[in-house]
PDB file of N, CA, C and O in Angstrom, chain B, residues numbered from 101:
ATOM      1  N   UNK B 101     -16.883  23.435  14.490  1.00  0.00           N
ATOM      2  CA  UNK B 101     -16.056  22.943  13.404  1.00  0.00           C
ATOM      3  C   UNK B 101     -16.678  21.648  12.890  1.00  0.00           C
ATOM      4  O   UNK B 101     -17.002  20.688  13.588  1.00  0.00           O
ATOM      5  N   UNK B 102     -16.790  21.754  11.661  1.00  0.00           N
ATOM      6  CA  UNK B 102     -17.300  20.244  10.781  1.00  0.00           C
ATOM      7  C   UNK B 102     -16.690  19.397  11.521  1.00  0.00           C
ATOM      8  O   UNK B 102     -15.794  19.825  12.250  1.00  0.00           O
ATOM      9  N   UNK B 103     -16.982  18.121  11.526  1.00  0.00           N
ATOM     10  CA  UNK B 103     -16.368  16.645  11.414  1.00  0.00           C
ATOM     11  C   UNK B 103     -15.139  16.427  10.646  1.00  0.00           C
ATOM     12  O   UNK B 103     -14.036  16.103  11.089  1.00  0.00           O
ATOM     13  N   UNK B 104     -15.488  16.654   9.421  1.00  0.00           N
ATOM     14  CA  UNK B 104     -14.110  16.716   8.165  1.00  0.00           C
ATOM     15  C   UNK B 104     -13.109  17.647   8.340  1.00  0.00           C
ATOM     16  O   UNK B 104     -11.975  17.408   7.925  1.00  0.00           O
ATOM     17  N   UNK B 105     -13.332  18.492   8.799  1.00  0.00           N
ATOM     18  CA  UNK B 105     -12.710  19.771   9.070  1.00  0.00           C
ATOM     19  C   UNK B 105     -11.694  19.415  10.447  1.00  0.00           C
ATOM     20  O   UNK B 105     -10.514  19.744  10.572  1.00  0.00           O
ATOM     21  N   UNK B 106     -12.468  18.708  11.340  1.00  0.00           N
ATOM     22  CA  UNK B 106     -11.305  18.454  12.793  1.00  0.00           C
ATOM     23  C   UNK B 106     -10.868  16.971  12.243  1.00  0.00           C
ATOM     24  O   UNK B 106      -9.948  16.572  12.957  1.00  0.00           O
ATOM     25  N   UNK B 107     -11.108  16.273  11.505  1.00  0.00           N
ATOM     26  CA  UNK B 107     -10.270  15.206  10.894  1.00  0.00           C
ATOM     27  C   UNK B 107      -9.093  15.787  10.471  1.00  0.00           C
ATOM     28  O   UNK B 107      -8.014  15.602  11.034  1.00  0.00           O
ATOM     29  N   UNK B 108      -9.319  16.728   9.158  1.00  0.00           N
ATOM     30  CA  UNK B 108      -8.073  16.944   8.535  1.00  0.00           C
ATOM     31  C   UNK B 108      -7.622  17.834   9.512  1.00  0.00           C
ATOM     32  O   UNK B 108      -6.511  17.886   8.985  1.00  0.00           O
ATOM     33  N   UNK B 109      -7.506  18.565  10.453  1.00  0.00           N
ATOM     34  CA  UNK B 109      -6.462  19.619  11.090  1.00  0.00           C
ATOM     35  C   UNK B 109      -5.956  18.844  12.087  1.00  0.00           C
ATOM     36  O   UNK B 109      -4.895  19.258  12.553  1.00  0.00           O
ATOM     37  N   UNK B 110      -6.589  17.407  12.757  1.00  0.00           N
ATOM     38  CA  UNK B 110      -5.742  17.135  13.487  1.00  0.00           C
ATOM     39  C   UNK B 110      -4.862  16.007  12.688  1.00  0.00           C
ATOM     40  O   UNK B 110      -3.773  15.661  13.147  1.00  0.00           O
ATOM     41  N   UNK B 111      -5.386  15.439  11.454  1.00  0.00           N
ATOM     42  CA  UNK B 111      -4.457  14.698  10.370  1.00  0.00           C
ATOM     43  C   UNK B 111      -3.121  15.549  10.302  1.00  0.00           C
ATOM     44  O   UNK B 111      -1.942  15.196  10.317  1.00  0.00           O
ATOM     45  N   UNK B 112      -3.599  16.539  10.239  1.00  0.00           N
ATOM     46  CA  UNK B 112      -2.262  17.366   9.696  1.00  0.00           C
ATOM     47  C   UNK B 112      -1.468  17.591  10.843  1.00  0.00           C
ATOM     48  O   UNK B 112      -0.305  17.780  10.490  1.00  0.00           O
ATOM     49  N   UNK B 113      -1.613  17.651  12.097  1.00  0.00           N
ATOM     50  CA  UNK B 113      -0.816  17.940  13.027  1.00  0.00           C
ATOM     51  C   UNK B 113      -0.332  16.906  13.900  1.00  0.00           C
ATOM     52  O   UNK B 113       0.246  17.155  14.958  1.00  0.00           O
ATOM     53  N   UNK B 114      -0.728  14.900  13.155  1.00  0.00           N
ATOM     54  CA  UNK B 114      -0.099  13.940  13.467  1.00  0.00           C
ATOM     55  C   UNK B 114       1.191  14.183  11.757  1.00  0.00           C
ATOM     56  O   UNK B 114       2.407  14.038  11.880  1.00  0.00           O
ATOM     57  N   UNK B 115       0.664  14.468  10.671  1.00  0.00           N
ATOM     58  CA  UNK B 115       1.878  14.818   9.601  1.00  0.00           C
ATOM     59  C   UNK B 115       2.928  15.172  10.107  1.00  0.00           C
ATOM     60  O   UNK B 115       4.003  14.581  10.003  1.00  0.00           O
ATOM     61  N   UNK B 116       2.641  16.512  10.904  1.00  0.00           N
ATOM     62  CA  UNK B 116       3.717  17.239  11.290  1.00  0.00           C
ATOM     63  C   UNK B 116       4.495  16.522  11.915  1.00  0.00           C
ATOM     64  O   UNK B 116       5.689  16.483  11.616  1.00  0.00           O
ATOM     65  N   UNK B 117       3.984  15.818  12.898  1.00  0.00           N
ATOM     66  CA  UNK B 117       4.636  15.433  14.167  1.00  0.00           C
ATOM     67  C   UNK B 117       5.438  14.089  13.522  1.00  0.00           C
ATOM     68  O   UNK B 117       6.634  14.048  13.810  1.00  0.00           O
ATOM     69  N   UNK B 118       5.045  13.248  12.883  1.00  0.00           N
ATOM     70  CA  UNK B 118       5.433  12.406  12.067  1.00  0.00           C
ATOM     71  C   UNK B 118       6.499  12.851  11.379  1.00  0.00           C
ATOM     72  O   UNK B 118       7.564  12.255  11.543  1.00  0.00           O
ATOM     73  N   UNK B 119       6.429  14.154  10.338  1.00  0.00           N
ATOM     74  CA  UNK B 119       7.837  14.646   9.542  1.00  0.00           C
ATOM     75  C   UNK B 119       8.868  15.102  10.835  1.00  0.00           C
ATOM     76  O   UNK B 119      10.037  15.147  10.453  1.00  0.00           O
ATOM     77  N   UNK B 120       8.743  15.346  11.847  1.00  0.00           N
ATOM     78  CA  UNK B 120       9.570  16.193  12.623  1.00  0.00           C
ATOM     79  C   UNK B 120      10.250  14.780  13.312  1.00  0.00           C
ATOM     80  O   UNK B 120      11.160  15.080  14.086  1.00  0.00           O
ATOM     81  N   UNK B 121      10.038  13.473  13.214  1.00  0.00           N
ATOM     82  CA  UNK B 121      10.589  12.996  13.909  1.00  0.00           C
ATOM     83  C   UNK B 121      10.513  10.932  13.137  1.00  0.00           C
ATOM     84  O   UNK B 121       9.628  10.077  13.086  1.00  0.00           O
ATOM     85  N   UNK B 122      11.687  10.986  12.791  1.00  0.00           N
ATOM     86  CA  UNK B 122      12.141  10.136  11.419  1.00  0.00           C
ATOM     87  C   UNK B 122      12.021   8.799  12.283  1.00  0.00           C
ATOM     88  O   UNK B 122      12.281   8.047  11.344  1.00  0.00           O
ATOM     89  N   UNK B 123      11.861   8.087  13.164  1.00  0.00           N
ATOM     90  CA  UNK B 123      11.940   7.326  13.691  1.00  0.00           C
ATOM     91  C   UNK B 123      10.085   7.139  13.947  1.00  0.00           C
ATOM     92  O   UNK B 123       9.398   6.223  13.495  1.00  0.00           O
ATOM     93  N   UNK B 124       9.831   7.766  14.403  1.00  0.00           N
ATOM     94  CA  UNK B 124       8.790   7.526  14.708  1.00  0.00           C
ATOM     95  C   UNK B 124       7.621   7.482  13.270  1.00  0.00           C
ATOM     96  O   UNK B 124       6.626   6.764  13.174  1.00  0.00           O
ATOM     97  N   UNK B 125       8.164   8.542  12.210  1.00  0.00           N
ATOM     98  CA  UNK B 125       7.299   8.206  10.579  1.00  0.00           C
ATOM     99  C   UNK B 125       7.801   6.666  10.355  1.00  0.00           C
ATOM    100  O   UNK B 125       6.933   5.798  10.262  1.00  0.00           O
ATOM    101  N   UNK B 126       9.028   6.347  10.276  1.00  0.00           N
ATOM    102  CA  UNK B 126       9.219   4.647   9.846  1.00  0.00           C
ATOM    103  C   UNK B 126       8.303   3.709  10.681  1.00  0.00           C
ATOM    104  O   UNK B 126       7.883   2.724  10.072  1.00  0.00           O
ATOM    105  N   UNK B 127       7.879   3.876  12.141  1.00  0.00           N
ATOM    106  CA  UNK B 127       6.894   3.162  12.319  1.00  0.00           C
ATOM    107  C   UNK B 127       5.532   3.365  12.123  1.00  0.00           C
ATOM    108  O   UNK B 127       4.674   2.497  12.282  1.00  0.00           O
ATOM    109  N   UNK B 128       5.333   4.526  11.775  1.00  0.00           N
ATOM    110  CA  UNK B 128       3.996   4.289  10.918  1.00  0.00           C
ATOM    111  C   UNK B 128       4.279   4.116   9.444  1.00  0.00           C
ATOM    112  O   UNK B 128       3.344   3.844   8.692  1.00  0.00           O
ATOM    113  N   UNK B 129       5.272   4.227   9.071  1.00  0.00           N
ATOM    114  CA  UNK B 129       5.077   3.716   7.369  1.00  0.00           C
ATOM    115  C   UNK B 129       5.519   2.133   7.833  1.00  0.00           C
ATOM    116  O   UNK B 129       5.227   1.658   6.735  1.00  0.00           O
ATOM    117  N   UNK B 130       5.752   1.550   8.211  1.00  0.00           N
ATOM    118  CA  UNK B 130       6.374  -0.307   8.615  1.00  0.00           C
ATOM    119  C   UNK B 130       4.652  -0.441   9.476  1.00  0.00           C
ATOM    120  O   UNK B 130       4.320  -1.551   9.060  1.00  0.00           O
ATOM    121  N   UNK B 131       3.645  -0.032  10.243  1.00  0.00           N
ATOM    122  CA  UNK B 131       2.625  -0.423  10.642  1.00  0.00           C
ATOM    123  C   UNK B 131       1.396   0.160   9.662  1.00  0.00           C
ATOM    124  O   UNK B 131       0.258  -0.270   9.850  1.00  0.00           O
ATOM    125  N   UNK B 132       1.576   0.863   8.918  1.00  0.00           N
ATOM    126  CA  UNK B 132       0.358   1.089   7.635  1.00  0.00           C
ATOM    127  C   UNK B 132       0.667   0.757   6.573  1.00  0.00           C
ATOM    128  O   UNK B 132      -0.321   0.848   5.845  1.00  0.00           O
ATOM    129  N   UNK B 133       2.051   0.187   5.714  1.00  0.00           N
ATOM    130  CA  UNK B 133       2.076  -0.266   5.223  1.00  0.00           C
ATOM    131  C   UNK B 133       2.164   0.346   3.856  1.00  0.00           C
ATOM    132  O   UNK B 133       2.010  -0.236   2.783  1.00  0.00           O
ATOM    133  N   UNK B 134       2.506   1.947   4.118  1.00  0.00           N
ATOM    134  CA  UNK B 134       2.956   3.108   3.051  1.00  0.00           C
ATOM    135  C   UNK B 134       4.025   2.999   2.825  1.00  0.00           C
ATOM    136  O   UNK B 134       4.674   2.691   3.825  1.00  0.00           O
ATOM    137  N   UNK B 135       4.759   3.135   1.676  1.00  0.00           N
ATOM    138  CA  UNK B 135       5.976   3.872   1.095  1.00  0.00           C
ATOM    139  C   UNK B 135       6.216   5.096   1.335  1.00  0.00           C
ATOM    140  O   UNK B 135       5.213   5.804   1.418  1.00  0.00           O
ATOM    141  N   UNK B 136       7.479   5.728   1.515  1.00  0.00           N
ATOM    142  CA  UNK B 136       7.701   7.069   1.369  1.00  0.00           C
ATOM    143  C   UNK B 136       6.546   7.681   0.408  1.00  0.00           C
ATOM    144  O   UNK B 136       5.608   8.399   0.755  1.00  0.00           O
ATOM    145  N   UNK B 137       6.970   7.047  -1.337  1.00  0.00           N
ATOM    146  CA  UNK B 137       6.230   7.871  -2.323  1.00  0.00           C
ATOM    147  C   UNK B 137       4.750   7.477  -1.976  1.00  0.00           C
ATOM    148  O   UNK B 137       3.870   8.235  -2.386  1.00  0.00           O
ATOM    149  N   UNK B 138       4.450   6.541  -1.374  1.00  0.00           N
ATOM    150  CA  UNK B 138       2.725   6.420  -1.273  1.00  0.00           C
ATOM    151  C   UNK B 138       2.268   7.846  -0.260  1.00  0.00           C
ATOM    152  O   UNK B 138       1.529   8.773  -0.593  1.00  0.00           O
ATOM    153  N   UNK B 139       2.952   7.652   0.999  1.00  0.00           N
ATOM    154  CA  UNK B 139       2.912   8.281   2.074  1.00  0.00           C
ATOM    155  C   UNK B 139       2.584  10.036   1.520  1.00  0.00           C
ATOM    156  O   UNK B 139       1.577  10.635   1.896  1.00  0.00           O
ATOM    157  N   UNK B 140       3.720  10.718   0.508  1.00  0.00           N
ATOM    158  CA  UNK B 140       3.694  11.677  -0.390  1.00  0.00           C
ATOM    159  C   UNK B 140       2.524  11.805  -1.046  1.00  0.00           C
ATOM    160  O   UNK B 140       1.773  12.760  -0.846  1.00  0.00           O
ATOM    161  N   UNK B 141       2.263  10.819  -1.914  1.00  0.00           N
ATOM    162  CA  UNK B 141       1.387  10.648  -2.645  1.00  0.00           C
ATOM    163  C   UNK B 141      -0.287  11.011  -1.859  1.00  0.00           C
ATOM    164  O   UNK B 141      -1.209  11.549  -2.471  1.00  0.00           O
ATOM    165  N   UNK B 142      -0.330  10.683  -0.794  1.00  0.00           N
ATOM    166  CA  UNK B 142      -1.430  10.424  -0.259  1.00  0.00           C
ATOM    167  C   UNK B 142      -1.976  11.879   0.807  1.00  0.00           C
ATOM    168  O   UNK B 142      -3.093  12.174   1.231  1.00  0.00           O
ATOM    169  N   UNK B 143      -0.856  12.437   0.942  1.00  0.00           N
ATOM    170  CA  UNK B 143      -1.343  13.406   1.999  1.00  0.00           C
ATOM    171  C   UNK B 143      -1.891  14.493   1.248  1.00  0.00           C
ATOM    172  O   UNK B 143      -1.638  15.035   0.172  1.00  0.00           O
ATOM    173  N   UNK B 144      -2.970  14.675   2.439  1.00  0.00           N
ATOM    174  CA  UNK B 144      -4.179  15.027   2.478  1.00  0.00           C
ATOM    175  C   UNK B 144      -5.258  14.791   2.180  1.00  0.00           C
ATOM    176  O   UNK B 144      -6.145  15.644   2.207  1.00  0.00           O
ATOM    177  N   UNK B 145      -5.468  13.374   1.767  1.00  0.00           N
ATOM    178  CA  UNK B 145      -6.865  12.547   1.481  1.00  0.00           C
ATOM    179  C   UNK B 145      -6.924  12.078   2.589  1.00  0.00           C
ATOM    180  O   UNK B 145      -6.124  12.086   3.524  1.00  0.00           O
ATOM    181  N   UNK B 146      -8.474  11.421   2.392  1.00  0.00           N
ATOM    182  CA  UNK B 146      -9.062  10.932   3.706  1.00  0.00           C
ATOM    183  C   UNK B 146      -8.483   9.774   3.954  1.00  0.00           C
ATOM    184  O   UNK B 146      -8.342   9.475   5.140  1.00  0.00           O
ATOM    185  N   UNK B 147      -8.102   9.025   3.122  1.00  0.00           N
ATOM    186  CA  UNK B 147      -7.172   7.734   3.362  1.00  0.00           C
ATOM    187  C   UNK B 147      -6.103   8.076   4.845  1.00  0.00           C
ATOM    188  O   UNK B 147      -6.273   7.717   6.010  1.00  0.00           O
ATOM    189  N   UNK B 148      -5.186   8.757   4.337  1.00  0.00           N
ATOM    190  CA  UNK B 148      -4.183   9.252   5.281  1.00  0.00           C
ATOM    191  C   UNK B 148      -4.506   9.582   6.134  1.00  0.00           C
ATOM    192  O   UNK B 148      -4.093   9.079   7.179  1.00  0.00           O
ATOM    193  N   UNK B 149      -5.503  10.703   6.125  1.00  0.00           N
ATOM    194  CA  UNK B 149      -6.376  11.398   7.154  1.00  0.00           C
ATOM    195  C   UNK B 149      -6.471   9.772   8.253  1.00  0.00           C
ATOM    196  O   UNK B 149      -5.813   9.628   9.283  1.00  0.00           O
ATOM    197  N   UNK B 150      -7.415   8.762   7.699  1.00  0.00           N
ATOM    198  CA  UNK B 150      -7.900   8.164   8.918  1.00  0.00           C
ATOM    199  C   UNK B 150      -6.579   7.374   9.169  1.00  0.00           C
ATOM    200  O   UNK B 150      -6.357   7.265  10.375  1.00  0.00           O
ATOM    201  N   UNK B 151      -5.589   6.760   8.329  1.00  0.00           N
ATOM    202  CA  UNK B 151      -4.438   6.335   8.848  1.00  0.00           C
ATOM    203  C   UNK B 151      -3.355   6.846  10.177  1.00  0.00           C
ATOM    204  O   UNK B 151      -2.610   6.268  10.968  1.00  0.00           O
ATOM    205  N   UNK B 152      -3.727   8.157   9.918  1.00  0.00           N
ATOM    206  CA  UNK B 152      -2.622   8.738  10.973  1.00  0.00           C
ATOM    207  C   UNK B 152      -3.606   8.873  12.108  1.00  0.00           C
ATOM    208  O   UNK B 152      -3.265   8.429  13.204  1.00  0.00           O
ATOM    209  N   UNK B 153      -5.096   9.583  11.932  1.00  0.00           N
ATOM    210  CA  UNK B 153      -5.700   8.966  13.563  1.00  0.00           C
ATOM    211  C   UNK B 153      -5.800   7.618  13.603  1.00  0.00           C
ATOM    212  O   UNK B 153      -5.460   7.407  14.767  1.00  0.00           O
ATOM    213  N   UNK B 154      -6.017   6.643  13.163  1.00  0.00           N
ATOM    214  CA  UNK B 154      -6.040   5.449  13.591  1.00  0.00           C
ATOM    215  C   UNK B 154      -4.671   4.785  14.869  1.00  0.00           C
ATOM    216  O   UNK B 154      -4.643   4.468  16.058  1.00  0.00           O
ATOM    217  N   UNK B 155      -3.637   4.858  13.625  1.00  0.00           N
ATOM    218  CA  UNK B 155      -2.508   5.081  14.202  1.00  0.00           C
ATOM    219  C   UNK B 155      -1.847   5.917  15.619  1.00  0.00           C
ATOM    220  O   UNK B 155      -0.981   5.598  16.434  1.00  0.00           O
ATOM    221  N   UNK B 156      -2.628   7.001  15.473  1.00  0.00           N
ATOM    222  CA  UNK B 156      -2.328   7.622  17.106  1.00  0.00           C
ATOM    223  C   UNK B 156      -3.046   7.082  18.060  1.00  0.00           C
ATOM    224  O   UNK B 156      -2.625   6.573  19.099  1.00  0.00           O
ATOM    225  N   UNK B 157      -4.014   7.181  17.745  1.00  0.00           N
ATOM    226  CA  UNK B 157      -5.420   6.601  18.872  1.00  0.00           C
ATOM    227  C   UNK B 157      -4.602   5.198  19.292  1.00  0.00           C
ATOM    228  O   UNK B 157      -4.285   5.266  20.479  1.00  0.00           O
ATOM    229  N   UNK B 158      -4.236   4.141  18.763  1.00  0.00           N
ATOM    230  CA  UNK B 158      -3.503   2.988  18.990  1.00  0.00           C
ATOM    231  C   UNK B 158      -2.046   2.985  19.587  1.00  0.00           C
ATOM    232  O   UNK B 158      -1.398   1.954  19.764  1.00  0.00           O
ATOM    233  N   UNK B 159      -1.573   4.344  19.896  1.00  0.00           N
ATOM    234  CA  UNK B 159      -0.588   4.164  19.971  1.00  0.00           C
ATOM    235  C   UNK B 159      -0.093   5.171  21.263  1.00  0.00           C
ATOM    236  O   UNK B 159       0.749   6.065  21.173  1.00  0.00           O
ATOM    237  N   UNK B 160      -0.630   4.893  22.133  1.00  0.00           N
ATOM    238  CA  UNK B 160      -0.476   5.722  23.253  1.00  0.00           C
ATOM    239  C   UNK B 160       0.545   6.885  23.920  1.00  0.00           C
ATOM    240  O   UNK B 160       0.166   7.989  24.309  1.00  0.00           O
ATOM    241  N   UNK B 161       1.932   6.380  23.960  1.00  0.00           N
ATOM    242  CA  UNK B 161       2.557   7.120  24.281  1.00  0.00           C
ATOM    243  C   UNK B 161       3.304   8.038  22.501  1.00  0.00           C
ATOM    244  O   UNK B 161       4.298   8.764  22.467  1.00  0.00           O
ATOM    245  N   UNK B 162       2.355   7.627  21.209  1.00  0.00           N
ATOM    246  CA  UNK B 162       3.056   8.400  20.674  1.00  0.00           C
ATOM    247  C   UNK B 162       1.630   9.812  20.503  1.00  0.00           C
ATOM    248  O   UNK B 162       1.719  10.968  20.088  1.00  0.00           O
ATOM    249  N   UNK B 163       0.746   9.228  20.896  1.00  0.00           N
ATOM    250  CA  UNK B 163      -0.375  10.099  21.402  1.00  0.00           C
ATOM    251  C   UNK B 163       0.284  11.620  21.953  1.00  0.00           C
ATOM    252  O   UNK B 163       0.708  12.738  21.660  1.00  0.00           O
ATOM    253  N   UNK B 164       0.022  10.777  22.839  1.00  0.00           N
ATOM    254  CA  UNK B 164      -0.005  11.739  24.413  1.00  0.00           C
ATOM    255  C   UNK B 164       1.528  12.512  24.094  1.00  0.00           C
ATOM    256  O   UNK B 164       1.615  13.416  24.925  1.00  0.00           O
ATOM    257  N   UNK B 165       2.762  12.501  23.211  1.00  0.00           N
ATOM    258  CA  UNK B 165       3.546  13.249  22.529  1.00  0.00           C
ATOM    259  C   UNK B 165       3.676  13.946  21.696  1.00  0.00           C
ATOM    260  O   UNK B 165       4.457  14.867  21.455  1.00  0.00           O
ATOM    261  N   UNK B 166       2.416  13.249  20.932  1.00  0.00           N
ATOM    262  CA  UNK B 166       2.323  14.505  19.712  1.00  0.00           C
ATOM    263  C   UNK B 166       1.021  15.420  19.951  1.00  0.00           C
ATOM    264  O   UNK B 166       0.943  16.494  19.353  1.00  0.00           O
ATOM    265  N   UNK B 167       0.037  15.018  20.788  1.00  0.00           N
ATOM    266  CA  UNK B 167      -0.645  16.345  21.539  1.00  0.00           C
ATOM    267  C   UNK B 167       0.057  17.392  22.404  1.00  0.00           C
ATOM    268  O   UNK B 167      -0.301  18.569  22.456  1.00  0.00           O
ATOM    269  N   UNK B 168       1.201  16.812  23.156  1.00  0.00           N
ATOM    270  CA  UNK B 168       1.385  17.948  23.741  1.00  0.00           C
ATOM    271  C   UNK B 168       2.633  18.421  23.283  1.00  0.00           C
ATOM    272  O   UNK B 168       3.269  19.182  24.012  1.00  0.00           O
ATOM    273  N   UNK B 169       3.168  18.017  21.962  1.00  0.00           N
ATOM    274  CA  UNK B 169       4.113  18.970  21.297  1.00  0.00           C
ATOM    275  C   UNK B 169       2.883  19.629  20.029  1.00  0.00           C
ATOM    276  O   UNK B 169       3.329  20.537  19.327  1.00  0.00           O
ATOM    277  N   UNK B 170       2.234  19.433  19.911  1.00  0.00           N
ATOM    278  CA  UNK B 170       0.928  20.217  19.208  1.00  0.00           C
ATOM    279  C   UNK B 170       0.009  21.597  19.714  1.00  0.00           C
ATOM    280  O   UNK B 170      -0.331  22.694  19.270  1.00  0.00           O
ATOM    281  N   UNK B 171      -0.151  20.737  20.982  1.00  0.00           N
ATOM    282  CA  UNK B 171      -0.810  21.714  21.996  1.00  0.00           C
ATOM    283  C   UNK B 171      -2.112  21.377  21.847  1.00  0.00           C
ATOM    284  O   UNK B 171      -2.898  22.322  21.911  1.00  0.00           O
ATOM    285  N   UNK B 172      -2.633  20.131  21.637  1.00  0.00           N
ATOM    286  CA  UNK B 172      -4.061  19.512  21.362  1.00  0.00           C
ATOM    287  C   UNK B 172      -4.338  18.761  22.833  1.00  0.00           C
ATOM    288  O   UNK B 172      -3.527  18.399  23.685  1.00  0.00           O
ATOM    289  N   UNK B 173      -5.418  18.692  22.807  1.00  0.00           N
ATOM    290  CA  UNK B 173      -6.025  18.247  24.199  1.00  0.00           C
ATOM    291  C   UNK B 173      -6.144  16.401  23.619  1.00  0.00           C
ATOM    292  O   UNK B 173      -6.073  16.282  22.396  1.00  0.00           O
ATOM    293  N   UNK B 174      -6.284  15.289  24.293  1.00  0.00           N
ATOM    294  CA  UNK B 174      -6.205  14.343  24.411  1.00  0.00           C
ATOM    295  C   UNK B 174      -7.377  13.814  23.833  1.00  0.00           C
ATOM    296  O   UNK B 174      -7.623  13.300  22.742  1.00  0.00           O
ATOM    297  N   UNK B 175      -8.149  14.112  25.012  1.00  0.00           N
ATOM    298  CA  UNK B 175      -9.512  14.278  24.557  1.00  0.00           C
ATOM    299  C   UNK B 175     -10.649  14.880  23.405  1.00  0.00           C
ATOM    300  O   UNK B 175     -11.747  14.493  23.004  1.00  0.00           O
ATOM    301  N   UNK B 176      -9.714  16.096  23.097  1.00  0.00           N
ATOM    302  CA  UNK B 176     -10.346  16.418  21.010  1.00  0.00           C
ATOM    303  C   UNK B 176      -9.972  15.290  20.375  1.00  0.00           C
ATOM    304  O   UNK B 176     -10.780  14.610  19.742  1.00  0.00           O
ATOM    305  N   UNK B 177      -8.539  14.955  20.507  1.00  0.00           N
ATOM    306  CA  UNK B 177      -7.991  14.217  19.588  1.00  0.00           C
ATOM    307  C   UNK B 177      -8.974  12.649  19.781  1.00  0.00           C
ATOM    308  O   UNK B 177      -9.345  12.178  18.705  1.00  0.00           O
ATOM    309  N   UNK B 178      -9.266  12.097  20.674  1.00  0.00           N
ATOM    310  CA  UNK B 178     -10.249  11.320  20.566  1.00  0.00           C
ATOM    311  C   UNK B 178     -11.617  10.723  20.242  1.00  0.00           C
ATOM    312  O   UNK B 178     -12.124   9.718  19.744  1.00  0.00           O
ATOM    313  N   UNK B 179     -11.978  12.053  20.872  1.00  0.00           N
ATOM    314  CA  UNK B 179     -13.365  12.353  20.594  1.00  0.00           C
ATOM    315  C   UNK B 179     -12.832  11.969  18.703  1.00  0.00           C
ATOM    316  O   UNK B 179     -12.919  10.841  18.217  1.00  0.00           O
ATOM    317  N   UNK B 180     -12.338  13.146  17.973  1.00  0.00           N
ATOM    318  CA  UNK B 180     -12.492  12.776  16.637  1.00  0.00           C
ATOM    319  C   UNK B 180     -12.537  11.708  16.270  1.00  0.00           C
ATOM    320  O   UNK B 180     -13.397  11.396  15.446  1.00  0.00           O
ATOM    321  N   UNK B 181     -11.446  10.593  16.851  1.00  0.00           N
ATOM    322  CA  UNK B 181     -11.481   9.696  16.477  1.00  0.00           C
ATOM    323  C   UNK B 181     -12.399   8.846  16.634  1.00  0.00           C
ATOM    324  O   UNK B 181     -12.490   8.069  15.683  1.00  0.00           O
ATOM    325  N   UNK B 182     -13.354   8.628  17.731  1.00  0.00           N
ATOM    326  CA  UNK B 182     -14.565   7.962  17.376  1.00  0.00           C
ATOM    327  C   UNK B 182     -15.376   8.266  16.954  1.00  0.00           C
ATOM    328  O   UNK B 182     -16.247   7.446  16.665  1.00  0.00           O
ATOM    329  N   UNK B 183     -15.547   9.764  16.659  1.00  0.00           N
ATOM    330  CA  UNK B 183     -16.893   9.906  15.706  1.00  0.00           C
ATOM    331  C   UNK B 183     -16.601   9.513  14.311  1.00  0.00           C
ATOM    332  O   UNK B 183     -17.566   9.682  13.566  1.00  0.00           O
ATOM    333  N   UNK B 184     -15.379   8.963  13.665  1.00  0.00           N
ATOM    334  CA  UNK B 184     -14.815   8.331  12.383  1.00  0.00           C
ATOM    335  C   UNK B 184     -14.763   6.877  12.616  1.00  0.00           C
ATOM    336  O   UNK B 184     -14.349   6.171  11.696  1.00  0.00           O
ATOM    337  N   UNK B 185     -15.180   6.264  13.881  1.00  0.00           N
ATOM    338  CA  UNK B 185     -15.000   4.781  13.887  1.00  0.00           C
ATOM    339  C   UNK B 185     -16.041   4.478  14.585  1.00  0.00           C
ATOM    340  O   UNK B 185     -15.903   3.516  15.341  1.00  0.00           O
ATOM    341  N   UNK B 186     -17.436   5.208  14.559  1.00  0.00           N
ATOM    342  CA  UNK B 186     -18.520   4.649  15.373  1.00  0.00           C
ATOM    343  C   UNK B 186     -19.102   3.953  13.992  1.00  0.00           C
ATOM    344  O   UNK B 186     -18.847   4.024  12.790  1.00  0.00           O
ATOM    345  N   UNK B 187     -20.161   3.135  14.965  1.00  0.00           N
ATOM    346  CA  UNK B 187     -20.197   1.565  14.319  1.00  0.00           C
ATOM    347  C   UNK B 187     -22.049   1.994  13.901  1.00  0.00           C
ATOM    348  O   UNK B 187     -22.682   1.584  12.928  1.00  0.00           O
ATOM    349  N   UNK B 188     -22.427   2.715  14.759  1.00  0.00           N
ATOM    350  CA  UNK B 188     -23.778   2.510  14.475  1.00  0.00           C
ATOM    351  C   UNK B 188     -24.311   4.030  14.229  1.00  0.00           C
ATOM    352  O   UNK B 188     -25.492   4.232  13.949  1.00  0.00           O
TER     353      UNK B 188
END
């Protein structure tokens, strides 16, 4: 699977996990700094895309909850995330 390709599918399956649970989207819209209508506005660009891994990767136990109500391994979900935040 591309790079871009396991960005956006696991983007989309922090979305999910995010719409399914209203408490936990207000703290990522109050820690990224989206509006509802931005938040709308934005999904499925890469913007969002790296917002919501950023956001998980940082955020441990909402991690390790929305992989295993996903059914994603810990470790995909990471791995992606540093091959989007390597430095060199």
């Amino acid at each position: 699977m591309s790079e871009e390709k396991e960005t956006m599918e696991l983007a989309g399956a922090g979305i999910d996990y995010l719409a399914s649970d209203p408490e936990e989207l207000g703290r990522f819209l109050g820690i990224t700094g989206f509006d509802v209508q931005g938040f709308r506005d934005a999904l499925g660009s890469r913007e969002m895309a790296s917002a919501i891994l950023d956001y998980f990767a940082s955020n441990e136990p909402s991690l390790l909850a929305m992989c295993a109500n996903r059914g994603i391994s810990v470790e995909r979900f990471m791995r992606c995330w540093h091959a989007q935040n390597r430095t060199m």
